[in-house]
ROLUMVO-330434 format. One record per residue (C-alpha): residue in three letters; x negated, y, z negated. Coordinates in nm, 4 decimals. Example, Ala and Ser with C-alpha at 12.3 -4.5 7.8 and 13.67 -1.06 7.14 Angstrom:
<lofis>
> r px py pz
> ALA -1.2300 -0.4500 -0.7800
> SER -1.3670 -0.1060 -0.7140
</lofis>
This chain:
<lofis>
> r px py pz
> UNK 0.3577 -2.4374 0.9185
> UNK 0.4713 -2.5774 0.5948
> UNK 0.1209 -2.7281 0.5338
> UNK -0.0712 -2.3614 0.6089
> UNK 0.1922 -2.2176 0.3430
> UNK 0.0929 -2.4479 0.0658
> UNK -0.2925 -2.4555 0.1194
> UNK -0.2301 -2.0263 0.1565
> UNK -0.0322 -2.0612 -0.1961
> UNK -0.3022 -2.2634 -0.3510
> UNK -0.5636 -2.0583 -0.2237
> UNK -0.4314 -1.7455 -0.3951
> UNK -0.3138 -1.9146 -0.7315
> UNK -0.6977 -2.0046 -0.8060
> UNK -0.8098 -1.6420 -0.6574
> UNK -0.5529 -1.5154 -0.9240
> UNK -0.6543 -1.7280 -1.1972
> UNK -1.0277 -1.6762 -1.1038
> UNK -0.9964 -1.3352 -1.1774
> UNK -0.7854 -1.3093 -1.5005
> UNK -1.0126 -1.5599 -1.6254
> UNK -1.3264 -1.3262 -1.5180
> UNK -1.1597 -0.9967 -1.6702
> UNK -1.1465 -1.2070 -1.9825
> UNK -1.4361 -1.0479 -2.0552
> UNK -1.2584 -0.7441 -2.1267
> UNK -1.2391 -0.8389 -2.5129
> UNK -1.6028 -0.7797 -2.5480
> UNK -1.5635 -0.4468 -2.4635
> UNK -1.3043 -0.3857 -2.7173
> UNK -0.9924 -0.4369 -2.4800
> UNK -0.6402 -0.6150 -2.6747
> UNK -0.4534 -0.8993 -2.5754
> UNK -0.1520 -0.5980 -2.4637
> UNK -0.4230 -0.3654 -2.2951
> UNK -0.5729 -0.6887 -2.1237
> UNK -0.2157 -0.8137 -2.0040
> UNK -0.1159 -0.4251 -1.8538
> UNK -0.4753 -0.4595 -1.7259
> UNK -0.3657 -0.8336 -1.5376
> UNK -0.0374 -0.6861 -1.4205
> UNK -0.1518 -0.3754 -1.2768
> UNK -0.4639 -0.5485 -1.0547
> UNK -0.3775 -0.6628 -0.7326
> UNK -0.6713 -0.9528 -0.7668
> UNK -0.4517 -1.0661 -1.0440
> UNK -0.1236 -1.0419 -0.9138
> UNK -0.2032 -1.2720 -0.5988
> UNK -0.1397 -1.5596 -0.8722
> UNK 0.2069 -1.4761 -0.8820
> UNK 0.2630 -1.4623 -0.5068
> UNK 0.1103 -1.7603 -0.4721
> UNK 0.3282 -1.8788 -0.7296
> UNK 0.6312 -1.8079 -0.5855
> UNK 0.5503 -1.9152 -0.1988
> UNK 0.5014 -2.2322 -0.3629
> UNK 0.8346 -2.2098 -0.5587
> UNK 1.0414 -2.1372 -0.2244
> UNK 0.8610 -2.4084 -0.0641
> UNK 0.9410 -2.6656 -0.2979
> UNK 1.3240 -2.5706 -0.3629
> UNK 1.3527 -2.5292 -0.0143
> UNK 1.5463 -2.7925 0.1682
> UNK 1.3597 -2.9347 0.4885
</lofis>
């Protein structure tokens, strides 16, 4: 079970960081850096990253 968790935590980091690196893009259309971080934190393609994140948090600091 442990193992599922951390490939399932990895898998959604890179989805996160896949996409924030995509809507990067955003500056071309004019977007700031604070428009383009509300834009991050308020897209749930983005936010998987910090899910991720934290699954593999608990699963580290958790004792076996």
């Amino acid at each position: 079970m442990r193992i599922f968790l951390y490939i399932l935590s990895f898998i959604l980091m890179v989805i996160g960081c896949v996409f924030s690196i995509l809507y990067i893009n955003l500056f071309s259309f004019g977007y700031t850096i604070l428009e383009y971080i509300e834009f991050i934190f308020t897209n749930i393609e983005c936010l998987v990253f910090f899910i991720g994140l934290g699954i593999y948090i608990i699963l580290i600091w958790r004792k076996v």
